[in-house]
TORKOL-4160 file (C-alpha; in steps of 0.2 Angstrom, whole numbers, padded with zeros to 4 digits, m for minus):
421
<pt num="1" X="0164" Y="m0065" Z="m0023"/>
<pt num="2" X="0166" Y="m0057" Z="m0006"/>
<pt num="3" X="0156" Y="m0043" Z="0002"/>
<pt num="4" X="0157" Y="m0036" Z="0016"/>
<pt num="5" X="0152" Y="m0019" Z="0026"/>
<pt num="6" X="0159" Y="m0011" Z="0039"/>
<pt num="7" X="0153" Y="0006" Z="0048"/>
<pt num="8" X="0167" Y="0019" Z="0047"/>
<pt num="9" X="0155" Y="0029" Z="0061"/>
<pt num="10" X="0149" Y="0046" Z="0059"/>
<pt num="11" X="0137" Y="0040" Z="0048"/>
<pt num="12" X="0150" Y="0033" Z="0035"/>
<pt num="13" X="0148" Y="0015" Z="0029"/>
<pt num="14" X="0163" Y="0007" Z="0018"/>
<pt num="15" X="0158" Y="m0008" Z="0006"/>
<pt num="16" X="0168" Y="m0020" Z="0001"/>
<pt num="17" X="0167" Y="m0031" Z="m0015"/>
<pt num="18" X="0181" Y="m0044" Z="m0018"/>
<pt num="19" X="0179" Y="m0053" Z="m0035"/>
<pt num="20" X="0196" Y="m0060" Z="m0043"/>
<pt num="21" X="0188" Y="m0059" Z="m0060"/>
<pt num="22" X="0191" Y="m0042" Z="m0063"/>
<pt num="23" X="0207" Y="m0033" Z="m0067"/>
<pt num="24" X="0202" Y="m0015" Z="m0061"/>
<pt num="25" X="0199" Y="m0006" Z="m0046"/>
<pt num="26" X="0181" Y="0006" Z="m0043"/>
<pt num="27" X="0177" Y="0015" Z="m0030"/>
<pt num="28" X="0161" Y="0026" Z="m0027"/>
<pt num="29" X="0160" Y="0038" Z="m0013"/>
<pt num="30" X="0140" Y="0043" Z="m0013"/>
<pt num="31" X="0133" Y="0058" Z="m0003"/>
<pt num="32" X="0114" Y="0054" Z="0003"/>
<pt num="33" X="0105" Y="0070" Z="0007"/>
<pt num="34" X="0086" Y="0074" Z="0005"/>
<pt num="35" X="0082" Y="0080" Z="m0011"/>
<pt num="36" X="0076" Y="0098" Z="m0010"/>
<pt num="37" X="0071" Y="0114" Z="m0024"/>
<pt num="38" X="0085" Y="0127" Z="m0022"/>
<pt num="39" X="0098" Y="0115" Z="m0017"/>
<pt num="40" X="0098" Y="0100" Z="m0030"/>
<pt num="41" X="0107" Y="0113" Z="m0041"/>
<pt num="42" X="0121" Y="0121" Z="m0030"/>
<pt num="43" X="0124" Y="0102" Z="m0023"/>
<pt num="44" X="0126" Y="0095" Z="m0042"/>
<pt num="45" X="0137" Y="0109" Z="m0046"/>
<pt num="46" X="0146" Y="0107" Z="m0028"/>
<pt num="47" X="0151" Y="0089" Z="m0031"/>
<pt num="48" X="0153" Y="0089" Z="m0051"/>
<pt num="49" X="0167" Y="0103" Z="m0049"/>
<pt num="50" X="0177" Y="0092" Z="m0039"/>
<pt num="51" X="0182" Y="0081" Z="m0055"/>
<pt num="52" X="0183" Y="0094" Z="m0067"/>
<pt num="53" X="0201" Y="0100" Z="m0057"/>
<pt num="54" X="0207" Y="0097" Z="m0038"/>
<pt num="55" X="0221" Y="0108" Z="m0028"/>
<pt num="56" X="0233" Y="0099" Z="m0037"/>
<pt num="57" X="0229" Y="0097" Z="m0056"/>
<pt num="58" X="0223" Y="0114" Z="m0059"/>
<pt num="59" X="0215" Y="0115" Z="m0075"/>
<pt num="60" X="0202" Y="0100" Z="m0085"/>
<pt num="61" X="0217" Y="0097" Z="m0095"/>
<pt num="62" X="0230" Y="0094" Z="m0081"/>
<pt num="63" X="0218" Y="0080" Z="m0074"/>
<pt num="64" X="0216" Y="0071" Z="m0090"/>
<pt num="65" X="0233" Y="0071" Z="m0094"/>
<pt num="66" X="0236" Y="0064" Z="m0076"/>
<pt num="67" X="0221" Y="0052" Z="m0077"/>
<pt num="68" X="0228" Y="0047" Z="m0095"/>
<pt num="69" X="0247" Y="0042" Z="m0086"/>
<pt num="70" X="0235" Y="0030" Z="m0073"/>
<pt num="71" X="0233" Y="0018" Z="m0091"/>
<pt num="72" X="0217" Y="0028" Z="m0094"/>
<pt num="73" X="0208" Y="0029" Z="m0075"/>
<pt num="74" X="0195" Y="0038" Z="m0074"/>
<pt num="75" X="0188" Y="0051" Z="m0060"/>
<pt num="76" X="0171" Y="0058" Z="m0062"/>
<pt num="77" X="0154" Y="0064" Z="m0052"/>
<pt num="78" X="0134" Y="0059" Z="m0053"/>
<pt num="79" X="0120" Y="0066" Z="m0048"/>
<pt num="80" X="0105" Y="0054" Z="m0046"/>
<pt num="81" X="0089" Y="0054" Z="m0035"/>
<pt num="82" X="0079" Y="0040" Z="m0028"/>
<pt num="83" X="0063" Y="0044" Z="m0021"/>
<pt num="84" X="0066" Y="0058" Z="m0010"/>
<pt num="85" X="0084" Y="0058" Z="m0008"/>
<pt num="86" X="0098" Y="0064" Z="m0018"/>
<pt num="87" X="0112" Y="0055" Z="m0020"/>
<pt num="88" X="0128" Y="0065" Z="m0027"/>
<pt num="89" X="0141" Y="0054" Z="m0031"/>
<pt num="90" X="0164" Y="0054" Z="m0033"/>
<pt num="91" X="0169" Y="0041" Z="m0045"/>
<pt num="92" X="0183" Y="0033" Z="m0050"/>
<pt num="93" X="0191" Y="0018" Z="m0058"/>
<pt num="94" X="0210" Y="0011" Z="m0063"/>
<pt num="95" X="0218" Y="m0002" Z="m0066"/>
<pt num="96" X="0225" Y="m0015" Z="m0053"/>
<pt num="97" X="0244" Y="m0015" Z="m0048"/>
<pt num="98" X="0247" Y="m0031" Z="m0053"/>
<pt num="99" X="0244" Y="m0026" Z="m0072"/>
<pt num="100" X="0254" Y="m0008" Z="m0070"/>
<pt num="101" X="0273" Y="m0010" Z="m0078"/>
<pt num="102" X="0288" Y="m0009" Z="m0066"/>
<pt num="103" X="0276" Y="m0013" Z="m0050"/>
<pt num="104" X="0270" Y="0005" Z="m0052"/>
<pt num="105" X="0256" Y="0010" Z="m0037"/>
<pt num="106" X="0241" Y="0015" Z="m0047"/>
<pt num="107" X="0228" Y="0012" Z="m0032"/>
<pt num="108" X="0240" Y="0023" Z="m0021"/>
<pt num="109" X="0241" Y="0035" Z="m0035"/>
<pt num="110" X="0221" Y="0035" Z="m0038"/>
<pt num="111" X="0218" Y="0035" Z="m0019"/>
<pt num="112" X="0229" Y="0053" Z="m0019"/>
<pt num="113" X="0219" Y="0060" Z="m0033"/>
<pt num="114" X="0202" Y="0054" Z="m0027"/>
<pt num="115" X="0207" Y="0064" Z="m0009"/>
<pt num="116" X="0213" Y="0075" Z="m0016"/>
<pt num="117" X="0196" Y="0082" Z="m0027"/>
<pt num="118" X="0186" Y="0078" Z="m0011"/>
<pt num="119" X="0195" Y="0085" Z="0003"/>
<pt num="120" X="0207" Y="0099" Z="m0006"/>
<pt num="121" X="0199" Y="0106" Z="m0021"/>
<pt num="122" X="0204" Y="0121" Z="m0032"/>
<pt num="123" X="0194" Y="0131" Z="m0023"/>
<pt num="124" X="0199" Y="0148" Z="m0013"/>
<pt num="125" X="0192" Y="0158" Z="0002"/>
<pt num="126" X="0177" Y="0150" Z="m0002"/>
<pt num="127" X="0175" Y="0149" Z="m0019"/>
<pt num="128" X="0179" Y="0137" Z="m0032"/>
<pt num="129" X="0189" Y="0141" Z="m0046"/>
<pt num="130" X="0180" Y="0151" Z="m0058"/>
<pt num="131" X="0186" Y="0141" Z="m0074"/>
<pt num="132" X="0182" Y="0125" Z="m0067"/>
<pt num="133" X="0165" Y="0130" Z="m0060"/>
<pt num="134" X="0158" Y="0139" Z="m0076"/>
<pt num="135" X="0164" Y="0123" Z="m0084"/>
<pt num="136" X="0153" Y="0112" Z="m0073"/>
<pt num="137" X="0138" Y="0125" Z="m0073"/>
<pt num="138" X="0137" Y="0125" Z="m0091"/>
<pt num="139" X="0136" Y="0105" Z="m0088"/>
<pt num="140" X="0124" Y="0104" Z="m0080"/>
<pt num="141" X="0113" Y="0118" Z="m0089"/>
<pt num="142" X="0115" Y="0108" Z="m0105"/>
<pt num="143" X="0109" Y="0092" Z="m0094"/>
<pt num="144" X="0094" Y="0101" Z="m0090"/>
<pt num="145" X="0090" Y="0107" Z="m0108"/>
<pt num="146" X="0093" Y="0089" Z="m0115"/>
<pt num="147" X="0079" Y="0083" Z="m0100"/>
<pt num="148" X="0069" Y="0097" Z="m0107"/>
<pt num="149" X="0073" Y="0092" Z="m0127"/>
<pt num="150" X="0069" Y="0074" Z="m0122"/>
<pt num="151" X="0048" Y="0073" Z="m0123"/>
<pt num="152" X="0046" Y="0055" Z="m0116"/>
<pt num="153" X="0058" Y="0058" Z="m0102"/>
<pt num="154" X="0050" Y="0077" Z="m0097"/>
<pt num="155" X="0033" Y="0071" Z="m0098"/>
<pt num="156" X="0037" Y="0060" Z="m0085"/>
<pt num="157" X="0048" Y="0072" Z="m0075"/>
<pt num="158" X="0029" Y="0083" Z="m0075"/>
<pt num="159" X="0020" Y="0068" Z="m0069"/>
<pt num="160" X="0032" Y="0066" Z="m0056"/>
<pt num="161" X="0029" Y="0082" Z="m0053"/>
<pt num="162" X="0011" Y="0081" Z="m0050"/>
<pt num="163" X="0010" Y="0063" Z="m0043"/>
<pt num="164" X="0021" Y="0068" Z="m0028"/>
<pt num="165" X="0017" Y="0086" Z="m0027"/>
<pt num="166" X="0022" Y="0092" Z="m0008"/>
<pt num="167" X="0036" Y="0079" Z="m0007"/>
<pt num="168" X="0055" Y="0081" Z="m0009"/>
<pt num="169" X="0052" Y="0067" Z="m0026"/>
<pt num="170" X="0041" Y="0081" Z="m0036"/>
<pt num="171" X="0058" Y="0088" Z="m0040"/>
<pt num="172" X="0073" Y="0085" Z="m0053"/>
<pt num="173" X="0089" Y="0076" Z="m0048"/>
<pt num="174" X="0097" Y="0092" Z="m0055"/>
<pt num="175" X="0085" Y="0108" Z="m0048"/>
<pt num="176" X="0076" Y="0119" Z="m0062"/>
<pt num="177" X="0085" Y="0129" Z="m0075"/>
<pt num="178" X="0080" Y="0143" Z="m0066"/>
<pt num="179" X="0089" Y="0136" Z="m0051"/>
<pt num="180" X="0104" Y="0133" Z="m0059"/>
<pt num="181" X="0109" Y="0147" Z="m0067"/>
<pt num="182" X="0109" Y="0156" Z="m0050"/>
<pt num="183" X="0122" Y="0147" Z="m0045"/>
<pt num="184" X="0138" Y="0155" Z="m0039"/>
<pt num="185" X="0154" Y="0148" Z="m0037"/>
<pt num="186" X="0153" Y="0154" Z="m0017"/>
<pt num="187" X="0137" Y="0146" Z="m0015"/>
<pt num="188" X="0141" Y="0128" Z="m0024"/>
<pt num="189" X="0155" Y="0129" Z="m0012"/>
<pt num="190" X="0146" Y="0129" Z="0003"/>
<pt num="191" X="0134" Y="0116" Z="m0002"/>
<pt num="192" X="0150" Y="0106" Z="m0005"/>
<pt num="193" X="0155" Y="0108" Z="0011"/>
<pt num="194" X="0138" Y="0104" Z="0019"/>
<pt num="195" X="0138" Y="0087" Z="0011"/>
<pt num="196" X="0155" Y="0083" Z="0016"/>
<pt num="197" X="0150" Y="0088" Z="0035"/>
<pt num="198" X="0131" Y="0082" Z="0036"/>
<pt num="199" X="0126" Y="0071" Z="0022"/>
<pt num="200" X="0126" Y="0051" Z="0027"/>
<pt num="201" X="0140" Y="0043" Z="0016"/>
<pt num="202" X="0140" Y="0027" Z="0008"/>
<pt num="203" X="0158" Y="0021" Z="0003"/>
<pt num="204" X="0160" Y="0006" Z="m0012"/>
<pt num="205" X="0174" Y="m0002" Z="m0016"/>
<pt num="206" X="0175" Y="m0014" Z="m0031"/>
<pt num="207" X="0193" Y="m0025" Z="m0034"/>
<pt num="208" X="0198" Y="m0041" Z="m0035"/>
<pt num="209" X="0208" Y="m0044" Z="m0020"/>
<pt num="210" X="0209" Y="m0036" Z="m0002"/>
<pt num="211" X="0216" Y="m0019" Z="m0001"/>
<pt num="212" X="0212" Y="m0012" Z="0019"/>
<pt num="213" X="0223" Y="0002" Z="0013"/>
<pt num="214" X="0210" Y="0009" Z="0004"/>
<pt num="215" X="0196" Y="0008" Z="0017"/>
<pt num="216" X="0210" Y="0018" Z="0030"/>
<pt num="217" X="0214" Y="0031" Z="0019"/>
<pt num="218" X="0195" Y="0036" Z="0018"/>
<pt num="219" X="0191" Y="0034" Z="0035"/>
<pt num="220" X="0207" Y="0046" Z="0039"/>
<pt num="221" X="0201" Y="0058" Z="0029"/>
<pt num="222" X="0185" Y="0060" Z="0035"/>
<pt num="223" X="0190" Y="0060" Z="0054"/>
<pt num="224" X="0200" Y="0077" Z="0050"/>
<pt num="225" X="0181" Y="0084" Z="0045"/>
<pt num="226" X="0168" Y="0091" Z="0057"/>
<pt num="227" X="0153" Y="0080" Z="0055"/>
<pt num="228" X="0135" Y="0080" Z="0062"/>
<pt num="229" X="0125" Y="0069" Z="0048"/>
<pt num="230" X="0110" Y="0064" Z="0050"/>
<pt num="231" X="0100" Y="0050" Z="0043"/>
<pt num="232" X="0089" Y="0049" Z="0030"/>
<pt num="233" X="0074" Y="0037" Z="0024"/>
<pt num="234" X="0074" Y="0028" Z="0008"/>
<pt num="235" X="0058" Y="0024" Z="0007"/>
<pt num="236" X="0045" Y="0038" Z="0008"/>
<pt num="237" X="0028" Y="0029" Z="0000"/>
<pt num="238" X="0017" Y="0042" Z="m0007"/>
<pt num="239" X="m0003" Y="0043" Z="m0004"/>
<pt num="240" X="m0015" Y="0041" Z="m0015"/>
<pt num="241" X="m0026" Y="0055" Z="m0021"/>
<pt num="242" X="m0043" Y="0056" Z="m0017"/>
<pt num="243" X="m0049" Y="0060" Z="m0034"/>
<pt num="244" X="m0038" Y="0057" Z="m0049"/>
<pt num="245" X="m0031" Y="0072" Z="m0055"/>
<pt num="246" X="m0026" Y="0077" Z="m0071"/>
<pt num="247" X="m0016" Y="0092" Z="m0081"/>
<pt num="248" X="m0010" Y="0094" Z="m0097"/>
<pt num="249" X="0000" Y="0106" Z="m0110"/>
<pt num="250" X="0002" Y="0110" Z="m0126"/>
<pt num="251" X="0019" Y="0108" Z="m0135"/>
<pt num="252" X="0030" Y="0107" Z="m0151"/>
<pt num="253" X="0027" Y="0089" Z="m0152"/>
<pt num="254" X="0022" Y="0079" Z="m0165"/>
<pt num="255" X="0019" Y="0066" Z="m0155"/>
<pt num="256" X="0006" Y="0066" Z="m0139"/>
<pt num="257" X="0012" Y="0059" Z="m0123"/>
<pt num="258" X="0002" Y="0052" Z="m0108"/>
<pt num="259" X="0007" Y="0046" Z="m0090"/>
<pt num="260" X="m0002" Y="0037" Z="m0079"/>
<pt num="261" X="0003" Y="0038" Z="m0062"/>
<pt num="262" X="m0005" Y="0026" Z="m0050"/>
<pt num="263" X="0000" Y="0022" Z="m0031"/>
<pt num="264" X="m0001" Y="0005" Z="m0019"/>
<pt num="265" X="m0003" Y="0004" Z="m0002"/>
<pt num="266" X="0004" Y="m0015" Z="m0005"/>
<pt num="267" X="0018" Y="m0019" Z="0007"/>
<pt num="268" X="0021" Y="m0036" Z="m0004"/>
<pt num="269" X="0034" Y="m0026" Z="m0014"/>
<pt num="270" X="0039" Y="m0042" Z="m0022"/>
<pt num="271" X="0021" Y="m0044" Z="m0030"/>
<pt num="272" X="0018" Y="m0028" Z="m0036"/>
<pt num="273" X="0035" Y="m0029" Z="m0043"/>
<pt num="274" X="0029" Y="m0045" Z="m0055"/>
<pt num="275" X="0014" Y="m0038" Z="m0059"/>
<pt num="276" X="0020" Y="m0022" Z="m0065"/>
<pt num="277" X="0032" Y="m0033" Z="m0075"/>
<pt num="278" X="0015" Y="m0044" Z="m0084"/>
<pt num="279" X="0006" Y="m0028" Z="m0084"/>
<pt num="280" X="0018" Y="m0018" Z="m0096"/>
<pt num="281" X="0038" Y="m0022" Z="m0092"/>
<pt num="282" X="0041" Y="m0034" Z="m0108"/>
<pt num="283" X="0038" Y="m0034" Z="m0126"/>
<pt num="284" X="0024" Y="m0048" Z="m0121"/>
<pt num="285" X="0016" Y="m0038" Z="m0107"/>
<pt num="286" X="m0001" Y="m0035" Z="m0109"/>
<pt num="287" X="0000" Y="m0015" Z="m0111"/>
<pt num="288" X="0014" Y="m0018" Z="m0124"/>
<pt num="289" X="0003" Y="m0033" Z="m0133"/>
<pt num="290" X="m0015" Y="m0028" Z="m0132"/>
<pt num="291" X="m0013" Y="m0010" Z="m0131"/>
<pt num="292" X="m0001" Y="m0006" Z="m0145"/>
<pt num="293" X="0001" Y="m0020" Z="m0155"/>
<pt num="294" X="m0019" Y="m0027" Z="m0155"/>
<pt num="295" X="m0027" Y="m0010" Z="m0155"/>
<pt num="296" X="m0012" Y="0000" Z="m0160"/>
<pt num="297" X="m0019" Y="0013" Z="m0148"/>
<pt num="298" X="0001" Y="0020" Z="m0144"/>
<pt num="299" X="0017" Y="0019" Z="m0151"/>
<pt num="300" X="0023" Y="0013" Z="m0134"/>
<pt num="301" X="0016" Y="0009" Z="m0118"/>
<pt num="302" X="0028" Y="0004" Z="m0103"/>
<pt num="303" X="0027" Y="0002" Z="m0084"/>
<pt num="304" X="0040" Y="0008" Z="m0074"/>
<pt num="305" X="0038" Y="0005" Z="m0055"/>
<pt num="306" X="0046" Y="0019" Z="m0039"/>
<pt num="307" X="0047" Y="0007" Z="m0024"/>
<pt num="308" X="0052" Y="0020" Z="m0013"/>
<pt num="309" X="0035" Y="0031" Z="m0017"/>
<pt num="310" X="0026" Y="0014" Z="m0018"/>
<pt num="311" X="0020" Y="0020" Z="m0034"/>
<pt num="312" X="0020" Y="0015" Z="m0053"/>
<pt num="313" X="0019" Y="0026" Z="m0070"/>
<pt num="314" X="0014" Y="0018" Z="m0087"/>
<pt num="315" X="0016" Y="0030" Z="m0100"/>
<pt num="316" X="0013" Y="0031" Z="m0119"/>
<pt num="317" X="0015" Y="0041" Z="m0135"/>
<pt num="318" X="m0001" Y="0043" Z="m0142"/>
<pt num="319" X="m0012" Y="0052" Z="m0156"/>
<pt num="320" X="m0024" Y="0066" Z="m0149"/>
<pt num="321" X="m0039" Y="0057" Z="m0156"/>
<pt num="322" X="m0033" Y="0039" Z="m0147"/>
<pt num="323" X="m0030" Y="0044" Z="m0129"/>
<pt num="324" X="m0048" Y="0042" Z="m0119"/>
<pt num="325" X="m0048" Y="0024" Z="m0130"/>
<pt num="326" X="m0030" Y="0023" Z="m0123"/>
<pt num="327" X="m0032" Y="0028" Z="m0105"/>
<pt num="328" X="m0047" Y="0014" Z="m0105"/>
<pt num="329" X="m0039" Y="0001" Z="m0112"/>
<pt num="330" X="m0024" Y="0004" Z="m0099"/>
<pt num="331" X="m0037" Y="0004" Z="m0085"/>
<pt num="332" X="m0046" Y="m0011" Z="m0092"/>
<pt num="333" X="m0030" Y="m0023" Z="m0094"/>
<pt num="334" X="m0025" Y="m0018" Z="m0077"/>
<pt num="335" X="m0042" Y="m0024" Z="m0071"/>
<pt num="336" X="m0039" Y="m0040" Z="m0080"/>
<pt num="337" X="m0026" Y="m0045" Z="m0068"/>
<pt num="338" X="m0036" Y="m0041" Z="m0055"/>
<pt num="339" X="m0048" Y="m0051" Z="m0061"/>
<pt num="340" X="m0034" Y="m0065" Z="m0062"/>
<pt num="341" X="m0035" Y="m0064" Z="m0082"/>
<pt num="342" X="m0017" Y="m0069" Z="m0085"/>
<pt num="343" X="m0009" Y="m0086" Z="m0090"/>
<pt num="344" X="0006" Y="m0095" Z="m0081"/>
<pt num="345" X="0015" Y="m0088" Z="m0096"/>
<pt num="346" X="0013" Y="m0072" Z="m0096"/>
<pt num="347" X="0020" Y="m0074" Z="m0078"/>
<pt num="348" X="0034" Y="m0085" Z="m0084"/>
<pt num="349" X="0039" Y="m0071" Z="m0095"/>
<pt num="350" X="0041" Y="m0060" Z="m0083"/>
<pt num="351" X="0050" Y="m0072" Z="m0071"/>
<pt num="352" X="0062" Y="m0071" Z="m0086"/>
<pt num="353" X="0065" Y="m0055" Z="m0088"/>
<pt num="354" X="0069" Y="m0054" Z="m0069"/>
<pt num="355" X="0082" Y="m0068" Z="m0071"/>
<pt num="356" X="0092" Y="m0060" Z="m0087"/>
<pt num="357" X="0091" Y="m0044" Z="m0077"/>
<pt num="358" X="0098" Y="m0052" Z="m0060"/>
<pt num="359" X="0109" Y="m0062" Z="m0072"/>
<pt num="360" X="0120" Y="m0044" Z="m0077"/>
<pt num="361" X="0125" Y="m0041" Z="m0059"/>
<pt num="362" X="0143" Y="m0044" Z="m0056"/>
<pt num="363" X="0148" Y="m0042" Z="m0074"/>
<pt num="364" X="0154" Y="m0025" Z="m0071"/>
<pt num="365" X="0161" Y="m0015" Z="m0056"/>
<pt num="366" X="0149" Y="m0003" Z="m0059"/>
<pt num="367" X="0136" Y="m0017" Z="m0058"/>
<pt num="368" X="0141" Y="m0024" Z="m0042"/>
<pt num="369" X="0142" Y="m0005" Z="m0033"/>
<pt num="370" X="0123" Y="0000" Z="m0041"/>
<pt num="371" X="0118" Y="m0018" Z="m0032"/>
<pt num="372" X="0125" Y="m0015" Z="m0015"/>
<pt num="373" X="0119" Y="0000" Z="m0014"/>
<pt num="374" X="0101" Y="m0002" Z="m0018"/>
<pt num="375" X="0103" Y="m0017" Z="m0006"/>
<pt num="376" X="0107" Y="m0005" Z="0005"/>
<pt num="377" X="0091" Y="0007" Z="0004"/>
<pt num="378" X="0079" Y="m0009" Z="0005"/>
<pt num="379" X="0086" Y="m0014" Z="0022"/>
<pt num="380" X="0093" Y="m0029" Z="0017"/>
<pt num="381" X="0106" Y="m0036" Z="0011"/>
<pt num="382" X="0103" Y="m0053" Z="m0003"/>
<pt num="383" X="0113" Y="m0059" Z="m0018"/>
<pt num="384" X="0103" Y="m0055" Z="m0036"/>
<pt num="385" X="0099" Y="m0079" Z="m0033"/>
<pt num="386" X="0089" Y="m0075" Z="m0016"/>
<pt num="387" X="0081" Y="m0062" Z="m0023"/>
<pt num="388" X="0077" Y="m0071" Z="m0039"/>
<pt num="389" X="0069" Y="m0084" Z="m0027"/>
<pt num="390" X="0058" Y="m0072" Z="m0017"/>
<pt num="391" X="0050" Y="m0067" Z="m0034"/>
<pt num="392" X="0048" Y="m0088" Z="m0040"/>
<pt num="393" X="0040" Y="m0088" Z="m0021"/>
<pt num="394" X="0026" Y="m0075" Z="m0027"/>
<pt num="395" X="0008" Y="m0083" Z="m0030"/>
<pt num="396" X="m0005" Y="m0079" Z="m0044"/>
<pt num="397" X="m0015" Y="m0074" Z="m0028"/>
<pt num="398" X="m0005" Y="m0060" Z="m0023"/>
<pt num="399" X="m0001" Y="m0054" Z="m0040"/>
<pt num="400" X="m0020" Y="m0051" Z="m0042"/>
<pt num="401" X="m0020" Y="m0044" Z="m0024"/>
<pt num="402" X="m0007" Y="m0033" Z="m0029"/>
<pt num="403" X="m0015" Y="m0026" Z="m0043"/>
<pt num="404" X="m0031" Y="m0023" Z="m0032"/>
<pt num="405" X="m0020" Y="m0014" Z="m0021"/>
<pt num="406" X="m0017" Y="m0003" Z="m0035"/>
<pt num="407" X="m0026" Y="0015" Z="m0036"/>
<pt num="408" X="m0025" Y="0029" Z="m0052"/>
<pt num="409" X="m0018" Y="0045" Z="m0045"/>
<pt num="410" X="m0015" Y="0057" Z="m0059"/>
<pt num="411" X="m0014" Y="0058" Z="m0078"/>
<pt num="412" X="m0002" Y="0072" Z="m0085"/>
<pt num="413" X="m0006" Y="0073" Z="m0106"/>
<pt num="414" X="0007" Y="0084" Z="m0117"/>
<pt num="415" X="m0003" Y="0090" Z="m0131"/>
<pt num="416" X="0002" Y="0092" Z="m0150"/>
<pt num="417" X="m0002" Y="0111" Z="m0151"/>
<pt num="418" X="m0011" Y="0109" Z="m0167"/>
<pt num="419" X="m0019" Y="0094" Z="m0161"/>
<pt num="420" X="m0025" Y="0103" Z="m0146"/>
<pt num="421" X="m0033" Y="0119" Z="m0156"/>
């Protein structure tokens, strides 16, 4: 395997990862922009247009006729956030000429289409197509109401919410429902065209030999645009609350739901990240052992940690009658780390689970492009071993100094209606 990065300039980075294993191409072209209430929506709906139909392939169903010719490629957007930035994405993948029938040009081929959704879309004195926009509105409405169907994944969405309230990270990847549907085809447009102009690009490139082809055809297509991008930080650490605050709701759940948001001060990323891991990232952590299977005080208890807000959510699925016993016994097992109640074992375990996560990366395109990238918004740039090493190097002494670093923030409680009466 080969990587390598070159800076296109104008804010553009091209990355390049060459591993003979593979027998397709990917590429991901990412818009980075700051995350923001009013725009997320117009931005999703500016960048998922472009692979619903381009200049050329008019219609949904003229693409994927075209697509299905390539052997099957596939062209599509994403729409992500991290922290406070939004990252709209252009994705596509084929496969390799060498595997195409009578030496047939499949990467050329792609390479047109791909240009051809980003830089000359269906769209007319600024406006998209109406068929093709009201195609990927309705989308991403019905993205929105699934995020609102799914409990576990909107209560944390609220704590979020409440956890980084004032900061670009408070809101959705996709903007509010409300947002959304005000939506025009003129105003998705011009959010388009502000990301191709001021959003910082990062360009990934996944095949398994060298093509320079590839990395001069998108750096000749953006020299023809106006550009004046700035930067933007990935990391954005979030402060603390002085005094814990709470918020809850009552819903059509059968279920109760609590989040715990908590935020560090810790710069030793590395140690937080274990002991979130022995705290409640595994089926033998000690929110997921003691708390629901000892005291059966939750269906599920998990830990999930945000580097870039430098904070950590645990959240659970409770009954009404269990969640002050819960919420202790949360408290009370993160206090046994500090206390340095935890056996070589446990950290052992989570050592594992690091190393069959690391172990994934570079079994898919997809896999390398997500690992580069995120690479990319730490500052540096290590293969999944060296970073497997920096996590043996972690001492039991700075696990428990992480988890003193630790501090509650917020608690966000969705409550069964009847329950709550």
């Amino acid at each position: 395997m080969k990587y390598n990065r070159t800076e296109l300039g104008g804010n553009i980075g091209f990355s390049t990862v060459i591993d003979s294993k593979f027998k397709t191409n990917s590429i991901s072209i990412r818009f980075i922009t700051e995350l923001a209430k009013g725009t997320a929506a117009d931005n999703t709906i500016g960048m998922g247009v472009l692979t619903t139909s381009t200049g050329t392939y008019k219609t949904l169903a003229a693409l994927s006729e075209k697509l299905s010719e390539l052997y099957g490629a596939s062209l599509s957007s994403s729409a992500t956030k991290r922290g406070d930035i939004q990252i709209l994405g252009v994705n596509a993948s084929w496969i390799s000429n060498k595997y195409a029938f009578d030496g047939e040009d499949v990467t050329g081929e792609m390479l047109d289409m791909v240009c051809g959704a980003l830089f000359a879309p269906n769209a007319e004195n600024g406006e998209f197509d109406k068929d093709s926009f009201d195609i990927t509105k309705k989308d991403l409405l019905d993205k929105i109401e699934s995020e609102i169907n799914n409990k576990r994944g909107y209560a944390l969405a609220k704590a979020a919410e409440i956890a980084f309230r004032g900061e670009p990270a408070e809101n959705s990847c996709y903007d509010t429902k409300e947002s959304a549907e005000k939506v025009t085809s003129a105003s998705a447009y011009k959010a388009y065209r502000n990301l191709l102009e001021t959003a910082r690009v990062e360009v990934f490139y996944v095949a398994p030999e060298e093509n320079n082809a590839v990395m001069e055809r998108i750096k000749d297509a953006f020299s023809k645009i106006s550009r004046t991008s700035k930067d933007y930080s990935f990391e954005n650490p979030s402060k603390a609350k002085d005094e814990v605050e709470r918020a809850s709701e009552e819903l059509d759940v059968n279920q109760c739901k609590m989040v715990m948001a908590f935020k560090t001060d810790s710069t030793d990323l590395y140690a937080v990240k274990l002991m979130s891991i022995i705290y409640g990232g595994t089926p033998v952590s000690k929110l997921f052992t003691n708390v629901r299977e000892k005291l059966s005080l939750c269906y599920y208890c998990a830990c999930r940690t945000i580097a870039s807000k430098s904070a950590m959510f645990v959240d659970s699925g409770v009954e009404k009658a269990n969640i002050e016993k819960a919420e202790n016994e949360i408290l009370f097992q993160l206090d046994e780390i500090r206390n340095g109640n935890f056996t070589d074992e446990e950290v052992e375990s989570a050592l594992l689970s690091i190393d069959n996560s690391l172990s994934g990366v570079g079994d898919t395109t997809g896999s390398y492009i997500s690992w580069y990238f995120e690479r990319l918004c730490d500052g540096e740039v290590i293969t999944p071993q060296q970073q497997y090493e920096r996590f043996l190097a972690v001492t039991r002494e700075r696990i428990i100094e992480a988890a003193k670093s630790v501090k509650l923030d917020s608690v966000y409680l969705m409550l069964n209606k009847e329950e709550a009466k």
